[in-house]
C-alpha positions in Angstrom: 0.0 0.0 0.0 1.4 3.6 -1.3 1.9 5.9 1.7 2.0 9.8 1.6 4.3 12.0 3.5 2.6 14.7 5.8 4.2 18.5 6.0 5.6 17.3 8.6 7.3 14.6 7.1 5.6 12.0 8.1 3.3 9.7 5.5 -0.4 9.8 5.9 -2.3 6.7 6.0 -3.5 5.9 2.6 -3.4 9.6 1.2 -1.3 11.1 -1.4 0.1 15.0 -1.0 -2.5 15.5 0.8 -2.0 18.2 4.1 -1.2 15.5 6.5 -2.8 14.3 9.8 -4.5 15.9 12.0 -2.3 18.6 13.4 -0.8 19.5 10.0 -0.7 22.8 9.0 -3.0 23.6 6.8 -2.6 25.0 3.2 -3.9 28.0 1.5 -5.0 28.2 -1.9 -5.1 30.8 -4.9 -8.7 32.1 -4.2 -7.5 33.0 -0.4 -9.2 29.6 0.5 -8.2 27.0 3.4 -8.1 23.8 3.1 -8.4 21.9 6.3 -7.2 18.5 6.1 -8.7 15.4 7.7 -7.9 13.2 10.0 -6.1 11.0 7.9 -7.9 12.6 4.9 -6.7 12.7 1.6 -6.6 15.5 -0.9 -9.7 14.3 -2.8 -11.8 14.9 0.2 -11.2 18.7 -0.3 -14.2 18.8 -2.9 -16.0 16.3 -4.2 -14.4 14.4 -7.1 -11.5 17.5 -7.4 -8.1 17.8 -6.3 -6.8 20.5 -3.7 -4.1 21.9 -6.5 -4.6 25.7 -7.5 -7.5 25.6 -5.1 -9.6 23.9 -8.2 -12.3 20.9 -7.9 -12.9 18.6 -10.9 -16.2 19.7 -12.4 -16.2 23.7 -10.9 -13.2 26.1 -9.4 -13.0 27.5 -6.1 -11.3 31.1 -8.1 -13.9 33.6 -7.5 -16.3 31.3 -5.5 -18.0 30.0 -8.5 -18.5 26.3 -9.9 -18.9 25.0 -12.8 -22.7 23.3 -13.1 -23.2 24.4 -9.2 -21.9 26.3 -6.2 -18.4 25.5 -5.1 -18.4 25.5 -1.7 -19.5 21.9 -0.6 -22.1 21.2 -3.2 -22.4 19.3 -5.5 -23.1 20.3 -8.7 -26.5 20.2 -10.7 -26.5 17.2 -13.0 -29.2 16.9 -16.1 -30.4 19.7 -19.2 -31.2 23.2 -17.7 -34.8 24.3 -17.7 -35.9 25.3 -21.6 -37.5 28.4 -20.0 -34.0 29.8 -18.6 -33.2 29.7 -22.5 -33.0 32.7 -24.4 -35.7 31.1 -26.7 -37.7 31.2 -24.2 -38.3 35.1 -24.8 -38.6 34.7 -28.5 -42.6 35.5 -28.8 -43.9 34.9 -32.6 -45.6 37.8 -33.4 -49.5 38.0 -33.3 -51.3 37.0 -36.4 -53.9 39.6 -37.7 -57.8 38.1 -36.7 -59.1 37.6 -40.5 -63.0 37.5 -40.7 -64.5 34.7 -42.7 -64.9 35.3 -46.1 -68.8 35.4 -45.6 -71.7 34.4 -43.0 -72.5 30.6 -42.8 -76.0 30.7 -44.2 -78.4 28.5 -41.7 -79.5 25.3 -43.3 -82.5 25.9 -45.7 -86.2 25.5 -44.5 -88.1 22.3 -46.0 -90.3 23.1 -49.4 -91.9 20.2 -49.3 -94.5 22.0 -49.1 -94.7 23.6 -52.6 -96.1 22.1 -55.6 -93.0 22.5 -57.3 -90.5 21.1 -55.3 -88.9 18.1 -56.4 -86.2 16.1 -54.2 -84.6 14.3 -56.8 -84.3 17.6 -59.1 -81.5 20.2 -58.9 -81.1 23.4 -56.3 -83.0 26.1 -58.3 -80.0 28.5 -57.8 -77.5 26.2 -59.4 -79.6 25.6 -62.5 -80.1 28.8 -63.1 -76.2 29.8 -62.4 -75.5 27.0 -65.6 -78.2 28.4 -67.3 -76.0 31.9 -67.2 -78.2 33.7 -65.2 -75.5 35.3 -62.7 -73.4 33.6 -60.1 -74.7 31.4 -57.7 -74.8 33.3 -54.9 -76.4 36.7 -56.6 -79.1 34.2 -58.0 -79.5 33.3 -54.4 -80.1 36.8 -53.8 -82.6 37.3 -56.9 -84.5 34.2 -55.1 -84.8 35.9 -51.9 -86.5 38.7 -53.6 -88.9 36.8 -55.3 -88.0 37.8 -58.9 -88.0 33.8 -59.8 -91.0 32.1 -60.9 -91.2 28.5 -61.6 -93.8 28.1 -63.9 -95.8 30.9 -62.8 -95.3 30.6 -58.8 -93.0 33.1 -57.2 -90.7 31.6 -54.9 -88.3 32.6 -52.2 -86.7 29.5 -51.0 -83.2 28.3 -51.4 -83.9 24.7 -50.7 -86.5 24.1 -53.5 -85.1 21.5 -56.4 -86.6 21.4 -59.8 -86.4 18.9 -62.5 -85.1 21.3 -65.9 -87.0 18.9 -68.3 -90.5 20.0 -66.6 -90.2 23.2 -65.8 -90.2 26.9 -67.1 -88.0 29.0 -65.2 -88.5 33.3 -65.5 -86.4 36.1 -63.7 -88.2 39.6 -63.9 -90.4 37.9 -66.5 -88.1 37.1 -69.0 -88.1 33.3 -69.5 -84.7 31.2 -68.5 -83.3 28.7 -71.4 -82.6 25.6 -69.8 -82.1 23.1 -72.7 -78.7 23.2 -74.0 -79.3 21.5 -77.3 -81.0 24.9 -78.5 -79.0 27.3 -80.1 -79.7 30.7 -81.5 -77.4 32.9 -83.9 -77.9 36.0 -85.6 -76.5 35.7 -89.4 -75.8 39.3 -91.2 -77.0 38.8 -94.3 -75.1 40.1 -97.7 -76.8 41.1 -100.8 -77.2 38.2 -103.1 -77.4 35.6 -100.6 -80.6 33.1 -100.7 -82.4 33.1 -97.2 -82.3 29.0 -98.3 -79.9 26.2 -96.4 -79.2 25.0 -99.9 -79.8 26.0 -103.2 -79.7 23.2 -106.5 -78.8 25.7 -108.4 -75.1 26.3 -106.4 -76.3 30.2 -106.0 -74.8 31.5 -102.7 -77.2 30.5 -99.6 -77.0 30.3 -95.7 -75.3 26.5 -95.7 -72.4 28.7 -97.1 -71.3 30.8 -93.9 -72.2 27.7 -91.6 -68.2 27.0 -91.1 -68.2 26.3 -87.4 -71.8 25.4 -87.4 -71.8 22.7 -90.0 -72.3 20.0 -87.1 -75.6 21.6 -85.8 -78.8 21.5 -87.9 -80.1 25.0 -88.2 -82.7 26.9 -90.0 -84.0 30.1 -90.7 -86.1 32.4 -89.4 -88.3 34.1 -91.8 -86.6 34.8 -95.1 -85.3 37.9 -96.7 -85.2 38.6 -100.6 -81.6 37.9 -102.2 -81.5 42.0 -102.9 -82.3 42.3 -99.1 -79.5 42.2 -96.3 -79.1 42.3 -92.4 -80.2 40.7 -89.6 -81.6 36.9 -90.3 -81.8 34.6 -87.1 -80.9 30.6 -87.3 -82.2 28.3 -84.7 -83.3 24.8 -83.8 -85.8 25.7 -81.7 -89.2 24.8 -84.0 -91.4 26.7 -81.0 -89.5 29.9 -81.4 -89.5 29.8 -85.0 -93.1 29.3 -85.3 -93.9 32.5 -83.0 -91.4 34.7 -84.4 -93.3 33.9 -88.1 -96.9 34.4 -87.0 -99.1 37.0 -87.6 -100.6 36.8 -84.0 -97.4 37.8 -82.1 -96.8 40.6 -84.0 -92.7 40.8 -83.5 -91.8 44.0 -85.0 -89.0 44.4 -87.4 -87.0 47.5 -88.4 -85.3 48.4 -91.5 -83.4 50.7 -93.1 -84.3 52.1 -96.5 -83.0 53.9 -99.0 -85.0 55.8 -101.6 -84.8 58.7 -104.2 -85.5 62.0 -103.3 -87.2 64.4 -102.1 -90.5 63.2 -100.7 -93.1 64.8 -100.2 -94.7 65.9 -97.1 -97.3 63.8 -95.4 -96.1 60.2 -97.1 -94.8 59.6 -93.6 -98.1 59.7 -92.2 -99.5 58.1 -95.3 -97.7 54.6 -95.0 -98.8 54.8 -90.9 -102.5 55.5 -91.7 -102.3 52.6 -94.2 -101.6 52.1 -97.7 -103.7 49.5 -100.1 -102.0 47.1 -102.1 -102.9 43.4 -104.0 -103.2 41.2 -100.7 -105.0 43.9 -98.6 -103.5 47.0 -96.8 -100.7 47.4 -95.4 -99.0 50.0 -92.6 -95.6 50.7 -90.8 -95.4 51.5 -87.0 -93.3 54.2 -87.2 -91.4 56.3 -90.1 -88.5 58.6 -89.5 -86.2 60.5 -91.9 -83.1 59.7 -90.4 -80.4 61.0 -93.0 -80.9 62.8 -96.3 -78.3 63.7 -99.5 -78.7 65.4 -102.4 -81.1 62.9 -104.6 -81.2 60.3 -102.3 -83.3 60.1 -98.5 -82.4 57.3 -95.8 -86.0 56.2 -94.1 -86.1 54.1 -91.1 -89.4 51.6 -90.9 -90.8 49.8 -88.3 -93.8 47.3 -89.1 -94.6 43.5 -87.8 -96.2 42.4 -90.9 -94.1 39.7 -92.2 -95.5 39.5 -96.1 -93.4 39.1 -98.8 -91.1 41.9 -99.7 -93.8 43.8 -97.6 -92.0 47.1 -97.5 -90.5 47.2 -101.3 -94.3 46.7 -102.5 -95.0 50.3 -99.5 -92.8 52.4 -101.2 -93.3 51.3 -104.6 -97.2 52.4 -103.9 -95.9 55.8 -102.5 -93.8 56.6 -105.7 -90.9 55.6 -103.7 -88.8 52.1 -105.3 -86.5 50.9 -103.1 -82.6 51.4 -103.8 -81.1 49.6 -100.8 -82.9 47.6 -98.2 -81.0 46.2 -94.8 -83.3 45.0 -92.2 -81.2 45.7 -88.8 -83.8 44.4 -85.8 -85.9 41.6 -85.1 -87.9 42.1 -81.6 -84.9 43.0 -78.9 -82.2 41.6 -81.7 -79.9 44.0 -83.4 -77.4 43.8 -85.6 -75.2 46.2 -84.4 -71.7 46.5 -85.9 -71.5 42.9 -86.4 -69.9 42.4 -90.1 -71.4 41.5 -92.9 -71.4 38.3 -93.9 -70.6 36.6 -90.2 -72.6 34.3 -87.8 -72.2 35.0 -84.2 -74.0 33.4 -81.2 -76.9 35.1 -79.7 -76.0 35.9 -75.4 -78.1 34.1 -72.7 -79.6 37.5 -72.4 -80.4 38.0 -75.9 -82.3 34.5 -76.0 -84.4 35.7 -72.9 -85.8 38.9 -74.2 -86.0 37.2 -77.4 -88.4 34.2 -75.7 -90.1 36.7 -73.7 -90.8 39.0 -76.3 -93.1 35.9 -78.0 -94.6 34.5 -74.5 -91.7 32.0 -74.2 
């Protein structure tokens, strides 16, 4: 067994440089601390798991009365991860996110309409037929539902709930009738001078079936007919109700042209071909009559008149002394021709159809 030797000389009992027995003197250390020795007590009882040298203990030092981990005089220092809240990321706060309103208030859940007659479960929400059917958005026909200005076959209704079958039903908003079958189309074809108002001629003289280019696939006709020395505005549909009203006497469409005559005229023919004018099949009048341009030798008359006779308004002003030099027919009912060019088909708007069914009972 190893022996120490004391300050005195002598060796301590199982130590090793530590300050001796008891009696020794005792040593000081750098940090002005004294270190007692024990009775026959080695240096590594000084502190716990350290050494007595430079007045230092293993795991902490006694310079300045600090340890490492823990306090250094007698205890022992902490052992395990420090509290996460003594962290400096502790005090790192995310900054507050902005409150953000929902988009819109949740509607409560629709009332039952079982109760009305035309309410059918298996059919499709009112407002999202009439969204496809380009009414508006979904949510603005929701509103036009609310306000009652939807009828379903006649009834005014106000619920969101109600579900309609679109084979069955006739759907209006403000009156004007809602198309609902997609296989009906409806264009407006600006007719040029020498054209035949015919889908095909056997002859090969130019006719509708000629400006059909993206429409070849759909089978079209015309409504009405205008002379080959006629142009404008000549509608093309599938839709055999429409056609029918839009050609009978009874519904009384009115049509408006523009015409071009010699000139002057006299005064009071005007109110001559509104009073009425007699010619082979009966007489015949215009709704309204207005000068609308004039050069020297020639006048530019517009005509309105729903009677749908053939070359009705040629025949007018050839009774008032009048012939005809150029005829374009620009309107039929709410339809216009606008600017659209000669000679083009173009599609007819969701609203156009409306006013045009409406304008027949549709």
């Amino acid at each position: 067994m190893a022996t120490s030797r004391s300050s005195s000389g002598r060796p301590g009992p199982g130590g090793r440089r530590g300050p001796g027995a008891q009696g020794g003197k005792p040593r000081t250390g750098q940090g002005g601390k004294t270190f007692q020795g024990g009775r026959g007590g080695t240096g590594r009882g000084a502190a716990s798991g350290g050494t007595t040298r430079g007045g230092s203990a293993q795991g902490g030092t006694a310079k300045g009365g600090a340890a490492k981990g823990g306090a250094a005089k007698g205890a022992a220092p902490e052992r395990g991860p420090r509290p996460f809240a003594s962290s400096e990321k502790s005090a790192r706060r995310m900054p507050a996110t902005p409150y953000r309103p929902p988009h819109r208030k949740r509607r409560p859940k629709n009332p039952p309409v079982d109760r009305l007659d035309q309410h059918d479960p298996n059919g499709v929400r009112l407002q999202k037929l009439m969204a496809q059917a380009g009414v508006a958005s979904r949510r603005v026909c929701e509103e036009m539902i609310e306000a009652g200005r939807v009828q379903i076959n006649g009834e005014t209704v106000t619920e969101l709930g109600i579900r309609v079958d679109p084979a069955t039903v006739e759907i209006h908003v403000d009156g004007v009738r809602v198309q609902l079958d997609e296989n009906l189309v409806y264009y407006a074809f600006n007719k040029p001078e020498g054209v035949l108002s015919t889908m095909e001629d056997p002859e090969g003289r130019p006719c509708v079936a000629d400006y059909l280019n993206n429409q070849k696939n759909e089978r079209v006709f015309h409504v009405g007919r205008l002379d080959v020395e006629t142009e404008g505005l000549l509608l093309l549909t599938n839709d055999g109700e429409l056609t029918n009203r839009l050609t009978h006497p009874s519904y009384e469409v009115p049509k408006t042209y523009l015409v071009q005559v010699r000139g002057p005229m006299d005064k009071g023919i005007g109110a001559a071909m509104k009073a009425g004018v007699e010619l082979e099949d009966g007489i015949a009048s215009v709704d309204s009559f207005r000068l609308v341009d004039s050069t020297p030798g020639h006048l530019l008359v517009e005509v309105v008149l729903h009677s749908g006779r053939n070359r009705i308004v040629r025949r007018l002003f050839d009774a008032v002394g009048h012939p005809v030099e150029k005829l374009v027919r620009t309107q039929v009912g709410p339809i216009r021709i606008g600017d659209q060019r000669q000679g083009t088909i173009r599609r007819l708007s969701r609203t156009e159809v409306g006013h045009l069914l409406a304008s027949v009972g549709m």
